[in-house]
N, C-alpha and C positions, 0 to 999 in steps of 0.2 A: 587421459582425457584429451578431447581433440579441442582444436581450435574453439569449433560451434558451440561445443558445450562448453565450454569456457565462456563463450560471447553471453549464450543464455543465463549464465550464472549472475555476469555481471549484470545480463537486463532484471533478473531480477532483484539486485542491488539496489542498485540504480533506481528503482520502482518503488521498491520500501522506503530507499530514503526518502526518496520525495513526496508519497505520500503522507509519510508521517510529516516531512514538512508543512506539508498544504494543512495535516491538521490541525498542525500546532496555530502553523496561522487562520485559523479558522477560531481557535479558543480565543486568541488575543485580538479576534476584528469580535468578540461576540463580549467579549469582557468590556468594551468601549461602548457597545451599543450597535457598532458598521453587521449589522445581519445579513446585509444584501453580501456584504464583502467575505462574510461568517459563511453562507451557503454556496457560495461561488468557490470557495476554497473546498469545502468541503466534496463538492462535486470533481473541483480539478483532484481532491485525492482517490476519487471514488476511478476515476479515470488511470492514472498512474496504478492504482489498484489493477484496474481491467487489464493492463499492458502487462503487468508479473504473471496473471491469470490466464493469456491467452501465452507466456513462453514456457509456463508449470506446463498446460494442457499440450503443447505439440510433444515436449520430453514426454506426456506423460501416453501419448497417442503411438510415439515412436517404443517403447518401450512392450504395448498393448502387441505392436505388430512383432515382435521379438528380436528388437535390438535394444541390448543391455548397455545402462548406464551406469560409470562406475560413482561409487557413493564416496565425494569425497569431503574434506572438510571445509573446503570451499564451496561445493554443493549443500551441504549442512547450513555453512553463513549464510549464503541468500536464501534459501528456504527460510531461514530465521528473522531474519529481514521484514520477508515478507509478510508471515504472521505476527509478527510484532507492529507492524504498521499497520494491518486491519484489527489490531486488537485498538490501536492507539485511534485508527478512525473513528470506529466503534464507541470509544470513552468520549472522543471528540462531539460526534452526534449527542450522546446526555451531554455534557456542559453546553453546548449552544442551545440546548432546548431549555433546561435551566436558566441561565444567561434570558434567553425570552420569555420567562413565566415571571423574575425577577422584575422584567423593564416592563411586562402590564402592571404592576401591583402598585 
């Protein structure tokens, strides 16, 4: 594995955690009531989402043209990362809509 592809792995790292950060922090400003602070989080994860999404898509561009990427276990963590943070966005999006069906009632 070279440099680059190393650097990618970490962007996707890097990406997942902080997405699932933003959406955690998105559960805890929607648990209080702060929604404006709930969707703004939720967007900056949607964002760090799009950052994993565009370093998958060049590996996955370069690969398309016929240069092989080796599959490693480090390549494995951040791909995992990364789906675990849009699953965790994903759950994030139901509890804040909840959280607001809550605070009309």
């Amino acid at each position: 594995m070279n440099e680059q592809e190393q650097l990618v792995i970490m962007q996707l790292i890097m990406a997942g955690g902080n997405a699932k950060g933003s959406s955690f922090e998105a559960i805890k400003a929607a648990k209080v009531g702060d929604f404006s602070t709930a969707e703004a989080k939720l967007k900056e994860a949607d964002s760090f989402l799009s950052d994993a999404h565009n370093a998958q898509t060049g590996m996955l561009t370069e690969e398309a043209q016929g240069k092989k990427h080796p599959v490693s276990l480090l390549m494995v963590h951040g791909q995992d990362h990364v789906m675990n943070a849009i699953t965790f966005r994903d759950l994030a999006r139901e509890i804040v809509d909840l959280y607001k069906k809550l605070a009309t009632k």
